[in-house]
Each structure stands twice: as structure tokens, then as C-alpha cells.
Backbone atoms as SQL, in Angstrom:
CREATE TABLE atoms (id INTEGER PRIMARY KEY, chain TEXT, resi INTEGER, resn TEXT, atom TEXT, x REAL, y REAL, z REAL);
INSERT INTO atoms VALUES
  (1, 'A', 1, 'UNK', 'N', 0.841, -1.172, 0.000),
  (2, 'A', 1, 'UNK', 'CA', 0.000, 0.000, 0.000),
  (3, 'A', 1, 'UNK', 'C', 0.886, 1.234, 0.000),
  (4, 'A', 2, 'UNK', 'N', 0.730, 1.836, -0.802),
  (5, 'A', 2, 'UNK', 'CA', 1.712, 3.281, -0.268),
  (6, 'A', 2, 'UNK', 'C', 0.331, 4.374, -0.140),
  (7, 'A', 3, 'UNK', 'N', 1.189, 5.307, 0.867),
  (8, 'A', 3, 'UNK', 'CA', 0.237, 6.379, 1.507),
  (9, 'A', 3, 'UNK', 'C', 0.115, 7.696, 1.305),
  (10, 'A', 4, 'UNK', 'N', 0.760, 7.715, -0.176),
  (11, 'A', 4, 'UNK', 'CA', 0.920, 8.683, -0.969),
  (12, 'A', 4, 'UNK', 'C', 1.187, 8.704, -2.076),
  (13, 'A', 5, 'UNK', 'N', 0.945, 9.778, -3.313),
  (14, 'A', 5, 'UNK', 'CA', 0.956, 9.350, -4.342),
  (15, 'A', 5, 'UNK', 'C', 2.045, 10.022, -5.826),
  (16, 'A', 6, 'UNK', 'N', 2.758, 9.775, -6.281),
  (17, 'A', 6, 'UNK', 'CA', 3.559, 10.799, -7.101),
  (18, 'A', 6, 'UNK', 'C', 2.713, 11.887, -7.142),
  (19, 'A', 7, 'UNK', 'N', 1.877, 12.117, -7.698),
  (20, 'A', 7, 'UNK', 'CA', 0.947, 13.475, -7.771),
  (21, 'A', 7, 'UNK', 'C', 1.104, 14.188, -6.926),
  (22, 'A', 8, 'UNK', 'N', 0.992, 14.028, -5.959),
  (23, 'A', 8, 'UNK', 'CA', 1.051, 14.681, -4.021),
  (24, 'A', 8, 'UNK', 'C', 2.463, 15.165, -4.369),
  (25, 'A', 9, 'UNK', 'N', 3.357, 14.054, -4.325),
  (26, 'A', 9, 'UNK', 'CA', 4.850, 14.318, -4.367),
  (27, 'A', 9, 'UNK', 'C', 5.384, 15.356, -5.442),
  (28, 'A', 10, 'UNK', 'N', 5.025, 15.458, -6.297),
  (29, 'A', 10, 'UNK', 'CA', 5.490, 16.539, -7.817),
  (30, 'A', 10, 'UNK', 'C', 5.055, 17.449, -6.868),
  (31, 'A', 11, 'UNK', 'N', 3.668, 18.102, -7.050),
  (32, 'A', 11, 'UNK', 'CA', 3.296, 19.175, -6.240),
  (33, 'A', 11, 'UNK', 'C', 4.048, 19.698, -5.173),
  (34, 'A', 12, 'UNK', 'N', 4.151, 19.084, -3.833),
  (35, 'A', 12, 'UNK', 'CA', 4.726, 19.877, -2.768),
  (36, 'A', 12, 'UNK', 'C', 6.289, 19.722, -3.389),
  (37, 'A', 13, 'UNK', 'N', 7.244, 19.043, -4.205),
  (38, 'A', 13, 'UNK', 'CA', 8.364, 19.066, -4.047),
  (39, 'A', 13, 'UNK', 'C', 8.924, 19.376, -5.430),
  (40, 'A', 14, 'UNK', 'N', 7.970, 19.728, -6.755),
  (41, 'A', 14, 'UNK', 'CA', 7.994, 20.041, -7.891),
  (42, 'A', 14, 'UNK', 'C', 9.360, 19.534, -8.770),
  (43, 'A', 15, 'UNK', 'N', 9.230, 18.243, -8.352),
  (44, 'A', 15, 'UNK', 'CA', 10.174, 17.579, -8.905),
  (45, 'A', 15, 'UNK', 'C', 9.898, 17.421, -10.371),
  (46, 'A', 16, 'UNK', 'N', 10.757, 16.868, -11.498),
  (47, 'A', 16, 'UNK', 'CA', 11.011, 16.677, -12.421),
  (48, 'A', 16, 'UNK', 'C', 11.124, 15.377, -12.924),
  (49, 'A', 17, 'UNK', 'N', 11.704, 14.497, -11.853),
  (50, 'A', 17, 'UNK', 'CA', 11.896, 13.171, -12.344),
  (51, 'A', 17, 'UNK', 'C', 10.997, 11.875, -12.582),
  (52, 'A', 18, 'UNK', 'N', 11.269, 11.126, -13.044),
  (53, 'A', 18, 'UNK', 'CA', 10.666, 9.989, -13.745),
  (54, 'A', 18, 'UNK', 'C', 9.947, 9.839, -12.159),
  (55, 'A', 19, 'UNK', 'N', 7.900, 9.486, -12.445),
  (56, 'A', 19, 'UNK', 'CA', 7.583, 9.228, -11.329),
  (57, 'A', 19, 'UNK', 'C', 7.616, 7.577, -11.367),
  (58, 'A', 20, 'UNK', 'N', 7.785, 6.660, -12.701),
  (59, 'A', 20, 'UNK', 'CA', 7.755, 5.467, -12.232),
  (60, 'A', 20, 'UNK', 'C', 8.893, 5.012, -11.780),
  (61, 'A', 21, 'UNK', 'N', 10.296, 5.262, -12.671),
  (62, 'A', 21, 'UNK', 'CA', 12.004, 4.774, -12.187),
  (63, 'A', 21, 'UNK', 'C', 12.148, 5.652, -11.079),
  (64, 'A', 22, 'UNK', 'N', 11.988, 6.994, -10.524),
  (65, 'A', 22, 'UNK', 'CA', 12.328, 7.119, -9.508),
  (66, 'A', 22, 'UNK', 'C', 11.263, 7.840, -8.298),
  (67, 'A', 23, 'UNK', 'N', 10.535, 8.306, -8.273),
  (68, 'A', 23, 'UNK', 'CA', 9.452, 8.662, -7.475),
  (69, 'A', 23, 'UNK', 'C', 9.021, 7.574, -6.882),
  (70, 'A', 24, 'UNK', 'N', 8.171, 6.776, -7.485),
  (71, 'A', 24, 'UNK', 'CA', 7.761, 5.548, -6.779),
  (72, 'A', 24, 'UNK', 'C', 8.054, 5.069, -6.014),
  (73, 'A', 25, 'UNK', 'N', 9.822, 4.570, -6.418),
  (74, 'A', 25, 'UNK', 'CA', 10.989, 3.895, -5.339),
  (75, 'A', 25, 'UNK', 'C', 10.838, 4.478, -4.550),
  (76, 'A', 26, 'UNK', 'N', 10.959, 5.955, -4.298),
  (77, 'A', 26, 'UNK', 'CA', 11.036, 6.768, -3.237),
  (78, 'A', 26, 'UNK', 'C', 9.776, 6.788, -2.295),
  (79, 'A', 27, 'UNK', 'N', 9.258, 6.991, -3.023),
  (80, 'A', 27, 'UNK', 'CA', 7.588, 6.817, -2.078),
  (81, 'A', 27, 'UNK', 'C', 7.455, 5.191, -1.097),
  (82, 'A', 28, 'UNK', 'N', 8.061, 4.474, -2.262),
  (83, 'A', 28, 'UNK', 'CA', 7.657, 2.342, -1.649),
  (84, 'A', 28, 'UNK', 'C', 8.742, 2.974, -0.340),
  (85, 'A', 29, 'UNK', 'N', 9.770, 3.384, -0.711),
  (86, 'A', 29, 'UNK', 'CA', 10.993, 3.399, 0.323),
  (87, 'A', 29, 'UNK', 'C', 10.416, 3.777, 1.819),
  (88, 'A', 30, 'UNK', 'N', 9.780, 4.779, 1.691),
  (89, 'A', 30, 'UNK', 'CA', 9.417, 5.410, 2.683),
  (90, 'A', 30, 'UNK', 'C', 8.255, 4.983, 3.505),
  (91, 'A', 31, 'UNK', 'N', 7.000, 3.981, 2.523),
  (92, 'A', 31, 'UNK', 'CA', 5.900, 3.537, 2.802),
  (93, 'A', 31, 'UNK', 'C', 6.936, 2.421, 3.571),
  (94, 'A', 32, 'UNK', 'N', 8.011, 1.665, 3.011),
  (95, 'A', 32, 'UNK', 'CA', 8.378, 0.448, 3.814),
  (96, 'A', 32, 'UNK', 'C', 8.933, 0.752, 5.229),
  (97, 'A', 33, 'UNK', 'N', 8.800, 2.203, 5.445),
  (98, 'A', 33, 'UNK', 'CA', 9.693, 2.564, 6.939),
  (99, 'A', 33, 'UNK', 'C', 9.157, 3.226, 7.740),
  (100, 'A', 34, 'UNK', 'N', 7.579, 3.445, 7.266),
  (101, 'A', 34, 'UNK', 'CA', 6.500, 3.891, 8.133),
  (102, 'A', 34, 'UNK', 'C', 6.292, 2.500, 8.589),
  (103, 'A', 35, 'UNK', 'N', 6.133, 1.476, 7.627),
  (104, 'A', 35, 'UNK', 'CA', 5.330, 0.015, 8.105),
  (105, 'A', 35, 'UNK', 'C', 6.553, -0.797, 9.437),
  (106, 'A', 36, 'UNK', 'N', 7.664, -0.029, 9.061),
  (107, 'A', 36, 'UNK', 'CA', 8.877, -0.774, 9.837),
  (108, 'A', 36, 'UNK', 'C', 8.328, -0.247, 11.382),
  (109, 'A', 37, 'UNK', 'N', 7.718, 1.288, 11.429),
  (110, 'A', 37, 'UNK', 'CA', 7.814, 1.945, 12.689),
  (111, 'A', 37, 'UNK', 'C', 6.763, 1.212, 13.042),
  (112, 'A', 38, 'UNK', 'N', 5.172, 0.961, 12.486),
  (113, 'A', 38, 'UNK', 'CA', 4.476, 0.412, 12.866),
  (114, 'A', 38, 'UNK', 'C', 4.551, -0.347, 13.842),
  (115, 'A', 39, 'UNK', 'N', 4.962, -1.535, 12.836),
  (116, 'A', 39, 'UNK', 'CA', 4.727, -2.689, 13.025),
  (117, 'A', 39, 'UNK', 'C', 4.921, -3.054, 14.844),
  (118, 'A', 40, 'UNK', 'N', 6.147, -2.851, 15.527),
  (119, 'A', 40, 'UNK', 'CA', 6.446, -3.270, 16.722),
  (120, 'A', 40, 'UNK', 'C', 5.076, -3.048, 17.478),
  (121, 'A', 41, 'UNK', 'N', 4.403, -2.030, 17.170),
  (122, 'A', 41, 'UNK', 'CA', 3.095, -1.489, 17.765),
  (123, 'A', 41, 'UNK', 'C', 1.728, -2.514, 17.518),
  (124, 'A', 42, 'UNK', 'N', 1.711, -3.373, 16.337),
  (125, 'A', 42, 'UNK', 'CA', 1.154, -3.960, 15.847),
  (126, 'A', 42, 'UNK', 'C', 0.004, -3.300, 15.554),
  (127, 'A', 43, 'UNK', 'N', 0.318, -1.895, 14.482),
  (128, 'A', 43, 'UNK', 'CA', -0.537, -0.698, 13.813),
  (129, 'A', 43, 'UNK', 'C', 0.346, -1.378, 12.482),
  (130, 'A', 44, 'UNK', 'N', -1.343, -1.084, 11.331),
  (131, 'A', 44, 'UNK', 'CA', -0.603, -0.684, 10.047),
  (132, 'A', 44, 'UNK', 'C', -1.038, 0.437, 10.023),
  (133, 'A', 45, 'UNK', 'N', -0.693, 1.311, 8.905),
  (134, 'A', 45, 'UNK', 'CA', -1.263, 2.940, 8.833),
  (135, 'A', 45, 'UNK', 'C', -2.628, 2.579, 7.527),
  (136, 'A', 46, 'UNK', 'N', -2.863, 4.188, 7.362),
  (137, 'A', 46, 'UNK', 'CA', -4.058, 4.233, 6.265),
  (138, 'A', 46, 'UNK', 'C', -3.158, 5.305, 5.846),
  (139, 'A', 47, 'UNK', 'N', -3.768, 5.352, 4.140),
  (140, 'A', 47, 'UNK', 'CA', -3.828, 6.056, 2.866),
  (141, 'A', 47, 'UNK', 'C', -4.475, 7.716, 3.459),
  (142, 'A', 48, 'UNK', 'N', -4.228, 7.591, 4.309),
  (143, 'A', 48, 'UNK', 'CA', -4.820, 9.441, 4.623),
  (144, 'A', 48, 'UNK', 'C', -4.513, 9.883, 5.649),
  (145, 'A', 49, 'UNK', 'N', -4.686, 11.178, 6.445),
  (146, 'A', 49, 'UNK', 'CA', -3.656, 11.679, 7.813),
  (147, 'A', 49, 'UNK', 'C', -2.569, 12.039, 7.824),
  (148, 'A', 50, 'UNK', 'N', -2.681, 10.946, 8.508),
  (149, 'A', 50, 'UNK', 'CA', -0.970, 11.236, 9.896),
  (150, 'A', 50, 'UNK', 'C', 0.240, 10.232, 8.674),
  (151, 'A', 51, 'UNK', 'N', -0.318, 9.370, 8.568),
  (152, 'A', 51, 'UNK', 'CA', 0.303, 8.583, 7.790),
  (153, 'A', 51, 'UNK', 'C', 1.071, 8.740, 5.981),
  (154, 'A', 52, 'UNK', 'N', -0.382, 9.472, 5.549),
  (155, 'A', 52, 'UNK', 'CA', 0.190, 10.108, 4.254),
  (156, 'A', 52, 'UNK', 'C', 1.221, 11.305, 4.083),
  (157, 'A', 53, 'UNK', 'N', 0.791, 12.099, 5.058),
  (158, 'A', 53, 'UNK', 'CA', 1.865, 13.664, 5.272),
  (159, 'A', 53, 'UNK', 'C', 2.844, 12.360, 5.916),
  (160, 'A', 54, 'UNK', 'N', 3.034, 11.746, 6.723),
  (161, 'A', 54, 'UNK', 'CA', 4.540, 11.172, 6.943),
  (162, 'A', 54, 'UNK', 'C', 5.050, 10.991, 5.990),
  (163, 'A', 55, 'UNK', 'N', 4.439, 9.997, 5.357),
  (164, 'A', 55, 'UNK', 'CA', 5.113, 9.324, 3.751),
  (165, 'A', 55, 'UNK', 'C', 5.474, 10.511, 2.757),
  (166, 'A', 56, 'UNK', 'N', 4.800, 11.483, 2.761),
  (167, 'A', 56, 'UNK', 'CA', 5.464, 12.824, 2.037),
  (168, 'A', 56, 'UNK', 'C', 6.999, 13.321, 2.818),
  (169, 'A', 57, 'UNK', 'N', 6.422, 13.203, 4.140),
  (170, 'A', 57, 'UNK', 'CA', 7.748, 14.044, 4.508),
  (171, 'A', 57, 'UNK', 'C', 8.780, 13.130, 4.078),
  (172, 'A', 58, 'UNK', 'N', 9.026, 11.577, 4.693),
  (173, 'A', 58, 'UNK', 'CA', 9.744, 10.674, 4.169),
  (174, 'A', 58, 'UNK', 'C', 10.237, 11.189, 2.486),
  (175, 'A', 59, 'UNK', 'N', 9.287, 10.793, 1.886),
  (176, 'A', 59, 'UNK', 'CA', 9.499, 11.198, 0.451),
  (177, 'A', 59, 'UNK', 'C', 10.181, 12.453, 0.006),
  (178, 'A', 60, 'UNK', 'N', 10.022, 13.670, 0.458),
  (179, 'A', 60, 'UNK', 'CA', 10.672, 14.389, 0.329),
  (180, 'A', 60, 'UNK', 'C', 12.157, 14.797, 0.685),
  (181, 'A', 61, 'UNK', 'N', 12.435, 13.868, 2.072),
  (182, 'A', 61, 'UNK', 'CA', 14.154, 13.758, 2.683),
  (183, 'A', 61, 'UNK', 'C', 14.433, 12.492, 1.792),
  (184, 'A', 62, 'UNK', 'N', 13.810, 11.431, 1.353),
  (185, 'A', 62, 'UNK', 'CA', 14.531, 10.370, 0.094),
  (186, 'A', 62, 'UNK', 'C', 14.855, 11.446, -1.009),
  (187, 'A', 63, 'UNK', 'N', 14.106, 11.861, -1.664),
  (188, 'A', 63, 'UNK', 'CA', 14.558, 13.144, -2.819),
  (189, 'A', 63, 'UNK', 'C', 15.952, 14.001, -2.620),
  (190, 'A', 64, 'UNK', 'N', 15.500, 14.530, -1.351),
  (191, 'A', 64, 'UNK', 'CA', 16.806, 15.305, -1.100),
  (192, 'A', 64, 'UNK', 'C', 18.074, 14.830, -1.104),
  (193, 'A', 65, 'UNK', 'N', 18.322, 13.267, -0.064),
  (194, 'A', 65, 'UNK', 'CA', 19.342, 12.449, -0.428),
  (195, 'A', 65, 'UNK', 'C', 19.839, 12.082, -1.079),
  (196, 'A', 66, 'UNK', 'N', 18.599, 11.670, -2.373),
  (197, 'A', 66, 'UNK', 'CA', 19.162, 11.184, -3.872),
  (198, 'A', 66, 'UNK', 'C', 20.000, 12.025, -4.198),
  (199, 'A', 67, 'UNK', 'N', 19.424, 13.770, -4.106),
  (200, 'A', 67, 'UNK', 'CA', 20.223, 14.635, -4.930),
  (201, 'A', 67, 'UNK', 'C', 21.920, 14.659, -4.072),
  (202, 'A', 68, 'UNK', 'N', 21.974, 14.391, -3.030),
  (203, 'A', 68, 'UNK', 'CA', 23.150, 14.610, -2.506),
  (204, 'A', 68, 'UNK', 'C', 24.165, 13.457, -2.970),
  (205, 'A', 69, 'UNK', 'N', 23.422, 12.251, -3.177),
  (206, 'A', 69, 'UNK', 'CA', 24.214, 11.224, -3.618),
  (207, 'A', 69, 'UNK', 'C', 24.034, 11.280, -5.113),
  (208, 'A', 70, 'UNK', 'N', 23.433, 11.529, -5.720),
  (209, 'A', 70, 'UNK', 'CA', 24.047, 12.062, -7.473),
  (210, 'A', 70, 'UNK', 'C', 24.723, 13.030, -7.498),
  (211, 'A', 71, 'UNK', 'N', 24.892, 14.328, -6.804),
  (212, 'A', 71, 'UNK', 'CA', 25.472, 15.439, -6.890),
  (213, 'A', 71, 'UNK', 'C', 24.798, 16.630, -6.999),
  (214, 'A', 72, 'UNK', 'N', 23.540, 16.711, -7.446),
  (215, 'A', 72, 'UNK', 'CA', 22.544, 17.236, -7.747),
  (216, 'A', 72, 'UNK', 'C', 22.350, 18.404, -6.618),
  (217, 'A', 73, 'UNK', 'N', 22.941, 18.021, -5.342),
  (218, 'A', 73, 'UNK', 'CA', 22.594, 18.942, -4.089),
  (219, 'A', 73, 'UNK', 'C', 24.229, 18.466, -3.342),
  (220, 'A', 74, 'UNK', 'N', 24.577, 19.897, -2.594),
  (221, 'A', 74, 'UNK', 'CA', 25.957, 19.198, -1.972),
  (222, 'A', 74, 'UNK', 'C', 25.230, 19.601, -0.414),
  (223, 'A', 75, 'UNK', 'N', 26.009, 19.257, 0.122),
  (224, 'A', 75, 'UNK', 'CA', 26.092, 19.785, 1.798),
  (225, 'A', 75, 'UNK', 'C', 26.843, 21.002, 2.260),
  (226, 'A', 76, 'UNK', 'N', 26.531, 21.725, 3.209),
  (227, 'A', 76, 'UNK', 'CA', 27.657, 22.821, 3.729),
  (228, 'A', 76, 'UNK', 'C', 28.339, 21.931, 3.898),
  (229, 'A', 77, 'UNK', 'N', 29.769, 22.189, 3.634),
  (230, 'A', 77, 'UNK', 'CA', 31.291, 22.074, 4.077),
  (231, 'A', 77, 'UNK', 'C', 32.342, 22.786, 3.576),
  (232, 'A', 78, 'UNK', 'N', 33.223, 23.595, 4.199),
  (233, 'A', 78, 'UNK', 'CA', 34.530, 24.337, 4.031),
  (234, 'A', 78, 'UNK', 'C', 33.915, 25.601, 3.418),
  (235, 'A', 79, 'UNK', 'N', 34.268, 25.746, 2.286),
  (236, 'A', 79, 'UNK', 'CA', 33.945, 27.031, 2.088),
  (237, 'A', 79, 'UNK', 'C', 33.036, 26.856, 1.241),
  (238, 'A', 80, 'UNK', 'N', 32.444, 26.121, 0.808),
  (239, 'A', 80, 'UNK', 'CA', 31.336, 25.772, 0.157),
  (240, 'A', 80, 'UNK', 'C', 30.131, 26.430, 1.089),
  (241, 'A', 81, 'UNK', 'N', 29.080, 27.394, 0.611),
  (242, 'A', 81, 'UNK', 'CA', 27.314, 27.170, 0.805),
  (243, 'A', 81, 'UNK', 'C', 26.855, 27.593, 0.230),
  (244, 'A', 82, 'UNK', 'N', 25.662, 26.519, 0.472),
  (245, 'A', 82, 'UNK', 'CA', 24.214, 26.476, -0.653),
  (246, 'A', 82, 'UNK', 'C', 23.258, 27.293, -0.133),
  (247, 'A', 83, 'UNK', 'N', 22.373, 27.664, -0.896),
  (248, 'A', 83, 'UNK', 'CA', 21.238, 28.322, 0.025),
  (249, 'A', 83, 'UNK', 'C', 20.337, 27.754, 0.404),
  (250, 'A', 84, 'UNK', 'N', 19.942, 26.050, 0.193),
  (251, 'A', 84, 'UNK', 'CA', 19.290, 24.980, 1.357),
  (252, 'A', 84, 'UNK', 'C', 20.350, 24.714, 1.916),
  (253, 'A', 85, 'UNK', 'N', 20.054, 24.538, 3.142),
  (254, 'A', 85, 'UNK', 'CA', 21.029, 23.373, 3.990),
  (255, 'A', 85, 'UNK', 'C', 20.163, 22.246, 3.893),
  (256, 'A', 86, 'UNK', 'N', 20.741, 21.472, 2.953),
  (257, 'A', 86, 'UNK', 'CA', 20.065, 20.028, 2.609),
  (258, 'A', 86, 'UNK', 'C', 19.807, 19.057, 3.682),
  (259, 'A', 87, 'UNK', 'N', 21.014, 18.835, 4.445),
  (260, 'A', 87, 'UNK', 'CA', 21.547, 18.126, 5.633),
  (261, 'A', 87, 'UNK', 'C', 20.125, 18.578, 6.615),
  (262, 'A', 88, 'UNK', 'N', 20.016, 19.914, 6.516),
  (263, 'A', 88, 'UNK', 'CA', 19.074, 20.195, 7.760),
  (264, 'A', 88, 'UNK', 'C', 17.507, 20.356, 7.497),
  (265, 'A', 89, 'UNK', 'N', 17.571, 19.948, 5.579),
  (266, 'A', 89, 'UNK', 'CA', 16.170, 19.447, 4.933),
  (267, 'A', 89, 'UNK', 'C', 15.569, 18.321, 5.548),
  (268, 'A', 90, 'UNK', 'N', 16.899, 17.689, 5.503),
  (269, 'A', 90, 'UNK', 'CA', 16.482, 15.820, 5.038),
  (270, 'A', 90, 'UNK', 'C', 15.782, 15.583, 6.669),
  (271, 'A', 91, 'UNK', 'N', 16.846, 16.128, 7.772),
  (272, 'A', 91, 'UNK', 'CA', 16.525, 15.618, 8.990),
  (273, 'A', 91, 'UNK', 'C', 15.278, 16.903, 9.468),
  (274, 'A', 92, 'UNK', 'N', 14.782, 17.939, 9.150),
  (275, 'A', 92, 'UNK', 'CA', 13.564, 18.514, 9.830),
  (276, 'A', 92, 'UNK', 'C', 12.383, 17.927, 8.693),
  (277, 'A', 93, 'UNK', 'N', 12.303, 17.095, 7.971),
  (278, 'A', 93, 'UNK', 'CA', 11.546, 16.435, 7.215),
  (279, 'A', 93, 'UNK', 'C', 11.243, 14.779, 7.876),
  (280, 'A', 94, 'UNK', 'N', 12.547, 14.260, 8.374),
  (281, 'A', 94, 'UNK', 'CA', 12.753, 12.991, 8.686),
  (282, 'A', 94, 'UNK', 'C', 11.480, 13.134, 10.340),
  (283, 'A', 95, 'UNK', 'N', 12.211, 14.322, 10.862),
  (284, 'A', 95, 'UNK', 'CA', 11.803, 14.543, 12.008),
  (285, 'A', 95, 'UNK', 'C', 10.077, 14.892, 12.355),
  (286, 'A', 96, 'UNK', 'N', 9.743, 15.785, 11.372),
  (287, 'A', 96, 'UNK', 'CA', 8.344, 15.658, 11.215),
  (288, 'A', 96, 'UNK', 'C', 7.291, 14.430, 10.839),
  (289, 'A', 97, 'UNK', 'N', 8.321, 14.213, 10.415),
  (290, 'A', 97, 'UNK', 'CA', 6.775, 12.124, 9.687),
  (291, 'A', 97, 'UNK', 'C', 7.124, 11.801, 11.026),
  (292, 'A', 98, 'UNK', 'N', 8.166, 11.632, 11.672),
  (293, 'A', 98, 'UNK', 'CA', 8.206, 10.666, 13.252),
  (294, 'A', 98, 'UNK', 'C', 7.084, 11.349, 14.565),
  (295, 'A', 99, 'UNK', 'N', 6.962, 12.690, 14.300),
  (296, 'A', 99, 'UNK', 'CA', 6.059, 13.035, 15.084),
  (297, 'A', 99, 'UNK', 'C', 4.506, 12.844, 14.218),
  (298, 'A', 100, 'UNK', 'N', 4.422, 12.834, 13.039),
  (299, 'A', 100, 'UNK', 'CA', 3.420, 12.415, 12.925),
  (300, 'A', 100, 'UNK', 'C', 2.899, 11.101, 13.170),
  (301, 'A', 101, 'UNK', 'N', 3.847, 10.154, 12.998),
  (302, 'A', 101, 'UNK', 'CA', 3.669, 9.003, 13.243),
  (303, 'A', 101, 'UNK', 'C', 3.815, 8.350, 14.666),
  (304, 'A', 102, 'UNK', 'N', 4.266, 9.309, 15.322),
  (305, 'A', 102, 'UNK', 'CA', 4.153, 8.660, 16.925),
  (306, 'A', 102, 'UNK', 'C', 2.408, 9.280, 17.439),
  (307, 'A', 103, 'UNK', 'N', 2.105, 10.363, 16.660),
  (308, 'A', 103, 'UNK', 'CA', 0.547, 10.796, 16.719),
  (309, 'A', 103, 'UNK', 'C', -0.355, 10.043, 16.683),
  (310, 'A', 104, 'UNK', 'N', -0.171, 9.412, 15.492),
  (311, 'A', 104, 'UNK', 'CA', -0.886, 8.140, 14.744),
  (312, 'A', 104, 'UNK', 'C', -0.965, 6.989, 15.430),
  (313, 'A', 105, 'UNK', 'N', 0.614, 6.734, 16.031),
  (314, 'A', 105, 'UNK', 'CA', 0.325, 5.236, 17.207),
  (315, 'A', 105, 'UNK', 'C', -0.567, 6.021, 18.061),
  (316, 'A', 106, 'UNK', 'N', -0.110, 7.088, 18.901),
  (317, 'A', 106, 'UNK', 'CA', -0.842, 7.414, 20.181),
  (318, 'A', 106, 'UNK', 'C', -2.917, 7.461, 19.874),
  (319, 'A', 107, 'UNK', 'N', -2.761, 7.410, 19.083),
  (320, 'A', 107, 'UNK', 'CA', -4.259, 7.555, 18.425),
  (321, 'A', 107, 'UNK', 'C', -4.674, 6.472, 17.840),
  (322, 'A', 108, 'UNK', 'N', -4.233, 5.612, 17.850),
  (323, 'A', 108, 'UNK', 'CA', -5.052, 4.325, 17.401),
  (324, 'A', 108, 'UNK', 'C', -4.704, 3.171, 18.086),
  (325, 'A', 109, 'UNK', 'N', -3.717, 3.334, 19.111),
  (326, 'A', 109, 'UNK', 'CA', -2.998, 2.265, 19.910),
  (327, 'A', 109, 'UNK', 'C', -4.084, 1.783, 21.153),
  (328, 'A', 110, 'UNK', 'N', -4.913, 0.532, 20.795),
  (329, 'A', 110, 'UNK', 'CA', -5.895, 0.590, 22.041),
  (330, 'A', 110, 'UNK', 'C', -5.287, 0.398, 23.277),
  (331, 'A', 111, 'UNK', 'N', -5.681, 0.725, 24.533),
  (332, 'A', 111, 'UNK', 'CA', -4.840, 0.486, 25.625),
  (333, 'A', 111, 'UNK', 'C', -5.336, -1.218, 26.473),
  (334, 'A', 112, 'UNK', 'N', -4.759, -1.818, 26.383),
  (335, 'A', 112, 'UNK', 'CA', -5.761, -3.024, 27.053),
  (336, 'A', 112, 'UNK', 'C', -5.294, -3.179, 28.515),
  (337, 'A', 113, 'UNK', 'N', -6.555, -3.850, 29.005),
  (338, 'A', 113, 'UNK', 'CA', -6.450, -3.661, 30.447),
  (339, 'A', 113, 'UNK', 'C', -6.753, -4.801, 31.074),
  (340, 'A', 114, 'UNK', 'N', -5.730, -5.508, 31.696),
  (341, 'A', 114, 'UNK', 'CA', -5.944, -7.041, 32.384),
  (342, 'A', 114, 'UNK', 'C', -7.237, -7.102, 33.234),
  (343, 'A', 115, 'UNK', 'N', -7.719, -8.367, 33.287),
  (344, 'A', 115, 'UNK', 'CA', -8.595, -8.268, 34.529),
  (345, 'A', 115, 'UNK', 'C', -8.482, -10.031, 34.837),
  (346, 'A', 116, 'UNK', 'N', -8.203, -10.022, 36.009),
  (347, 'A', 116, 'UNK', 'CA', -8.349, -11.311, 36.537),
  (348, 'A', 116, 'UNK', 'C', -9.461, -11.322, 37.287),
  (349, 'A', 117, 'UNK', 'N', -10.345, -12.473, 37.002),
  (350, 'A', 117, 'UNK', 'CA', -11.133, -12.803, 38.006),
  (351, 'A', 117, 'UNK', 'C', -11.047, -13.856, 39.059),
  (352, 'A', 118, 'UNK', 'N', -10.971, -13.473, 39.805),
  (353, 'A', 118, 'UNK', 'CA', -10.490, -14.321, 41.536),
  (354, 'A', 118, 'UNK', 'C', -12.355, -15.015, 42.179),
  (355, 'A', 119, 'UNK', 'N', -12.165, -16.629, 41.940),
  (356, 'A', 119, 'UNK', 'CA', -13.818, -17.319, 42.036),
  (357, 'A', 119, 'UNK', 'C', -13.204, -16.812, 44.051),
  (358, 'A', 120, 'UNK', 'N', -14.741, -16.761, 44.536),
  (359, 'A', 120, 'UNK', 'CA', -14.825, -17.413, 45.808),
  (360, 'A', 120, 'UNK', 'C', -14.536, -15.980, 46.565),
  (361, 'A', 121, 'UNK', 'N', -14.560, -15.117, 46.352),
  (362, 'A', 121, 'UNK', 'CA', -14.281, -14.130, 47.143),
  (363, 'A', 121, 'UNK', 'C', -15.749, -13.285, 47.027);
């Protein structure tokens, strides 16, 4: 299932590139690491919310990375700067889907509550 869709993704990040060779990947990438956070919780997410803006934000710090690892985007260092700090894209992007997604557990995580019953009392 992914929880977002190239369309979504062009728009907020007005990318250019191929949405099936590389958008997609990027999107599955990110859908596979929302399901990773899940899972321990034994939550899957839905196609809307908390879950889709994660998978964007995800999607959008995969983009950014790509460009740093093609060349496409560098990092501050030495006397080098850019006018993104990519480095501080990828992680206030990374950082936002995790609060959305700890939202999302806290909101759908039922709380269960033992009860023993003791006969004879």
C-alpha cells in the first residue's frame, strides 16, 4: 500500500523526475519505513492523515538524499554554501513524519487492560 501518491509528491516538491524509475521507489521506500515503525506497535497505517503527510515528509528527505548522492545537491562544508542546507532538509523532514507518526500510534494504539477474576471471594 503506499500512503501517498507521485501526484502529491510533484506538487509539494515540484520535482522533475521519472515518477515510475524514480518517485515511486522513493515513495515504496518510505511507505516500507512507516510500516517498519508500525509494526512493533502492531498498527498498520491508512492512505490518509498522519500517515500520508509522513510518507510525504519521508518522500521528500529520500529526494533530497538522492540529490546529494548524485550530486545534484551538496552539503555545507569548508567554504562551500548552498542556500538549502540540505543536511538540515532531510533531517527537519525525517523529524516531522516521526512526530506524525508517533501521533498516529498514540491515536489508534488501544490500551488493554488485564482483569483477573479471583472465584470465591
Amino acid at each position: 500500500m503506499t500512503y501517498c501518491s507521485t501526484t502529491e509528491l510533484v506538487a509539494l516538491s515540484g520535482s522533475t523526475l521519472d515518477a515510475t524509475t524514480i518517485l515511486t521507489p522513493i515513495i515504496e521506500a518510505a511507505d516500507r519505513e512507516i510500516d517498519a515503525y508500525l509494526s512493533p506497535q502492531n498498527l498498520s497505517g491508512a492512505a490518509s492523515g498522519a500517515c500520508k503527510q509522513a510518507s510525504l515528509k519521508l518522500s521528500m528527505a529520500g529526494l533530497l538524499e538522492r540529490g546529494l548522492h548524485t550530486g545534484d545537491y551538496q552539503a555545507t562544508s569548508g567554504d562551500f554554501t548552498s542556500s538549502v542546507d540540505v543536511v538540515r532538509a532531510i533531517k527537519a523532514n525525517r523529524e516531522a513524519a516521526y512526530v506524525l507518526l508517533d501521533q498516529y500510534i498514540k491515536a489508534n494504539k488501544s490500551e488493554s487492560i488485564h482483569v483477573r477474576r479471583v472465584d470465591g471471594i
